[in-house]
N, C-alpha and C positions, 0 to 999 in steps of 0.2 A: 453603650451605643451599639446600634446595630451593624451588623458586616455590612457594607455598601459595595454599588456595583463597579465593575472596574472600569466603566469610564469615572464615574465619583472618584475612586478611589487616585485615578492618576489626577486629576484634578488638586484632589487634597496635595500628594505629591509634588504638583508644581505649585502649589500657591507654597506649602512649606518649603519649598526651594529658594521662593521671591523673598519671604520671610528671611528665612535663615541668612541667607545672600547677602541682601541689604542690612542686617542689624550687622553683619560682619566688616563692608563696604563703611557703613558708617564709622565704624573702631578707628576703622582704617584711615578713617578722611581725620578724624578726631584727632588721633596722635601725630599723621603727617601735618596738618595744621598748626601742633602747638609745636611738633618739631621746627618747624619751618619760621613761625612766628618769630620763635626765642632763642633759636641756635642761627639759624640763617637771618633773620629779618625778612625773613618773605611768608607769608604765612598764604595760603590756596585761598586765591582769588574768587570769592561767591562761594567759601565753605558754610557761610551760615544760613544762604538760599539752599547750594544741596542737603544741606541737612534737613530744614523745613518739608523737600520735596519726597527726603527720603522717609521721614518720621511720617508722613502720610501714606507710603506706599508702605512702609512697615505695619503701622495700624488696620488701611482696609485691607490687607492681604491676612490677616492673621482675622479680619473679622466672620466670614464663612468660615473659619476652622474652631473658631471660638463657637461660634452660631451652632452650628452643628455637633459639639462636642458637649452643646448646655453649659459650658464652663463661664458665663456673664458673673458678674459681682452681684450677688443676691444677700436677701436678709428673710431671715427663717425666724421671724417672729413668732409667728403663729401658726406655723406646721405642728408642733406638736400637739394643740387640739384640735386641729381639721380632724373629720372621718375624711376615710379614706373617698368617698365620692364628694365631699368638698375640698380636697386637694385636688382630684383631676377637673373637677372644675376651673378650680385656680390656675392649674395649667394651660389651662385651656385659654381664660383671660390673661395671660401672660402672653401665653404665642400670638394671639390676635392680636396685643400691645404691642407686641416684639416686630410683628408683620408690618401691622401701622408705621411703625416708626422709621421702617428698614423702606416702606412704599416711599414714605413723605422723602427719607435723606434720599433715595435713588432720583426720585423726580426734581428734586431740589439741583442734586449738584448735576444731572445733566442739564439741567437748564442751563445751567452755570457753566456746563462744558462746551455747551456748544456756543455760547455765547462769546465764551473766551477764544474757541474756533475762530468765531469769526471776526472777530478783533485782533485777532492776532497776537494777544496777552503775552509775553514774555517777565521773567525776572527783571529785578532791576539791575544789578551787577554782572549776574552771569549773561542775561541774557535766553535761557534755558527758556524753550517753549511751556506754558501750562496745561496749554489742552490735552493732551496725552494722559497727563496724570489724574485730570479731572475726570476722563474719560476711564481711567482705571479706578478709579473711587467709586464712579455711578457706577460699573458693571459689580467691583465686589458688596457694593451694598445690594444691587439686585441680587447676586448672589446668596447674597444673606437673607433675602426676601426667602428665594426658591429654600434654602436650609428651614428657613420657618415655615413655609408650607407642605417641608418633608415632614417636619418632626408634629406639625397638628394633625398632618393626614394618619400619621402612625398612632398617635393619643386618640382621635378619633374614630376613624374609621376601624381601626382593628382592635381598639377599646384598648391598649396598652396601661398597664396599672404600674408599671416602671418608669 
């Protein structure tokens, strides 16, 4: 991966903040939960919505770092008979798959965000607003868009063979 600039680079930073945070938060909810359940009899009221809400701000928060790092679950079938200008092509149809995909979820779930705006959508238990978090899905899947249009402009335009 290439050095990025330092607003990217703080970026990365806080999204791996949001990550790390919340997969920790989660532990947290997890064990205080079963503590409470089976030692107290009170187990945290709408732990299994904040987890749902938190398991979603854990995935698109890590998705621009994954995006941008090339790190996706692939299968290397048939790399090793590509020449090497049928692999940058493949690349090539991968990032534009990658982009498509990351356009469609971005447009999809803000529809969906602001929909929930304006319904006023809450939990059922906790009662916890949705749009927020929806609104954080759509931005880190855009996100992920703008990663994928860094990393074709780089295979493209500057003919990258890495």
């Amino acid at each position: 991966m290439r050095r990025i600039g330092a607003p990217f680079q703080l970026v990365k930073l806080v999204l791996e903040a949001i990550a790390c945070t919340n997969l920790f938060l989660m532990m947290v909810l997890a064990f205080v939960d079963v503590v409470g359940r089976y030692v107290f009899n009170a187990p945290v009221h709408g732990a299994y919505e904040i987890t749902q809400i938190m398991m979603g701000i854990l995935t698109f928060a890590a998705l621009p770092l994954v995006t941008v790092r090339q790190e996706h679950i692939s299968v290397s079938l048939i790399d090793g008979i590509l020449s090497s200008r049928a692999r940058w092509i493949q690349q090539i149809i991968v990032l534009l798959a990658a982009g498509s995909t990351f356009a469609f979820l971005a447009w999809v779930i803000g529809g969906l965000a602001v929909q929930t705006h304006r319904y006023g959508d809450v939990t059922m238990q906790a009662h916890i607003p949705l749009a927020p978090f929806r609104y954080f899905m759509c931005a880190m899947a855009a996100g992920s868009l703008v990663a994928v249009l860094g990393l074709l402009y780089s295979h493209v335009v500057r003919n990258d063979k890495a």
